[in-house]
C-alpha positions as CSV (number, residue, x, y, z in Angstrom):
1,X,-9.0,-12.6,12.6
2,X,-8.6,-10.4,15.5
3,X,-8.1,-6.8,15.3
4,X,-4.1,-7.0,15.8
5,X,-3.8,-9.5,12.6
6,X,-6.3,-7.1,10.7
7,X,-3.9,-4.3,11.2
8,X,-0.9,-6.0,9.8
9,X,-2.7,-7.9,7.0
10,X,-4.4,-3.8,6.3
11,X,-0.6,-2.7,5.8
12,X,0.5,-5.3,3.4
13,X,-2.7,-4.4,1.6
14,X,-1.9,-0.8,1.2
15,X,1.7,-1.5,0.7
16,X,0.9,-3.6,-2.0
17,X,-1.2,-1.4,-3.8
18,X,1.6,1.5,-3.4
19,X,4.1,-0.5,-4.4
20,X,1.9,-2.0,-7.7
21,X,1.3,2.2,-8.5
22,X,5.4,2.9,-8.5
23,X,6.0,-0.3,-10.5
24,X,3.9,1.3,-13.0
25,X,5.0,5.0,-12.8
26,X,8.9,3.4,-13.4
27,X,8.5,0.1,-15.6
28,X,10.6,0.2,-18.6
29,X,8.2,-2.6,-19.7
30,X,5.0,-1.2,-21.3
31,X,3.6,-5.1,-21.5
32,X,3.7,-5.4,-17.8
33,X,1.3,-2.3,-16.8
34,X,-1.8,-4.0,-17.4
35,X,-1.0,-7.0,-15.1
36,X,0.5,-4.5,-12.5
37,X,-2.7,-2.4,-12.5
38,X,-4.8,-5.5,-12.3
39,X,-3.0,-6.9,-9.5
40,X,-3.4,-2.8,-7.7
41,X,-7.2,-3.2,-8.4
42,X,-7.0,-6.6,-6.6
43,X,-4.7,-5.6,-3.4
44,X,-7.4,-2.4,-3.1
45,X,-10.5,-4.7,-2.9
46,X,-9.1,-6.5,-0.1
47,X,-8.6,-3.5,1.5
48,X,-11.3,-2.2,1.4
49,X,-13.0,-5.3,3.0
50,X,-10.4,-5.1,5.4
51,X,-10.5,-1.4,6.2
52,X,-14.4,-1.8,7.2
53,X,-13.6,-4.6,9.5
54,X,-12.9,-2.5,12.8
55,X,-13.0,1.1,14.1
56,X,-9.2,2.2,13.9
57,X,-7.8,4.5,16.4
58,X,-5.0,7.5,15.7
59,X,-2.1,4.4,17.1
60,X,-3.6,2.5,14.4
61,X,-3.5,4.7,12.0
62,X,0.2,5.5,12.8
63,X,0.9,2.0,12.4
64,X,-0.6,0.9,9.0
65,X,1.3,4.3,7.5
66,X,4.6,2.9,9.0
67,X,3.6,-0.6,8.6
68,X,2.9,-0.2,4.3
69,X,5.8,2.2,4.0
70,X,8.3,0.0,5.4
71,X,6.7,-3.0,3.4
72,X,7.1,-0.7,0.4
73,X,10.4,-0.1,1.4
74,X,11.3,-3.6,1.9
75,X,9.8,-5.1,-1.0
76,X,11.3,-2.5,-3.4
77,X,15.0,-3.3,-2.2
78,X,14.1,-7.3,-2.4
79,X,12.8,-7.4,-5.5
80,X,13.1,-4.3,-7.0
81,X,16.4,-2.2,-6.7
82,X,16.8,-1.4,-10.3
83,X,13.4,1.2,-9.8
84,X,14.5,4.3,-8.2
85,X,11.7,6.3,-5.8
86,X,12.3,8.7,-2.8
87,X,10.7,7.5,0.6
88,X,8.6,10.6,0.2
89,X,6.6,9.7,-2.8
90,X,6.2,6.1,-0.7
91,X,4.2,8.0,2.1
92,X,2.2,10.5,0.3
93,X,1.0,7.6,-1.7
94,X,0.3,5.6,1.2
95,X,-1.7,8.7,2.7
96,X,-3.3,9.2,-0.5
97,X,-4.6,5.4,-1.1
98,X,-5.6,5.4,2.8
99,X,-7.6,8.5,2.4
100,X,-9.4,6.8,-0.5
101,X,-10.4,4.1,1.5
102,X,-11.4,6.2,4.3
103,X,-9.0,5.8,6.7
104,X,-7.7,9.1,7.3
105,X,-8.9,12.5,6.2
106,X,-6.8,15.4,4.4
């Protein structure tokens, strides 16, 4: 895949992973945290693969922080509007899990 395609696919990635960590913060359903972690564990090794695929620029960066958030964002009011979390706690988790994989630094 080309760089461009790495960069959205990256986003989805992080998104996902953000969006697993929430589901488990705010689940009412005790039975469901241990598929929701597994499926987070899952999302983050493709990213990481993913991460190591190119050299990512400061615009890049920019991007897969507004790309995930906005996934996040998306997904939660598709599929999840019953579970309530502020935009902030959407990007300092997204800054958070890309710092772990060593795309930014704090």
């Amino acid at each position: 895949m080309g760089k461009n395609r790495d960069l959205k696919y990256l986003g989805k990635r992080i998104g996902n992973i953000v969006l697993h960590k929430l589901l488990v913060m705010h689940t009412n359903r005790p039975e469901s945290k241990g598929f929701l972690r597994a499926e987070e564990v899952t999302y983050r090794d493709s990213a990481i693969k993913e991460a190591k695929k190119h050299n990512w620029n400061k615009r890049d960066i920019d991007f897969l922080i507004e790309n995930a958030v906005s996934f996040v964002i998306e997904k939660k009011d598709m599929k999840y509007s019953d579970v309530d979390f502020s935009i902030e706690d959407v990007k300092k988790l997204v800054e958070d899990e890309m710092n772990k994989l060593g795309l930014i630094k704090s």
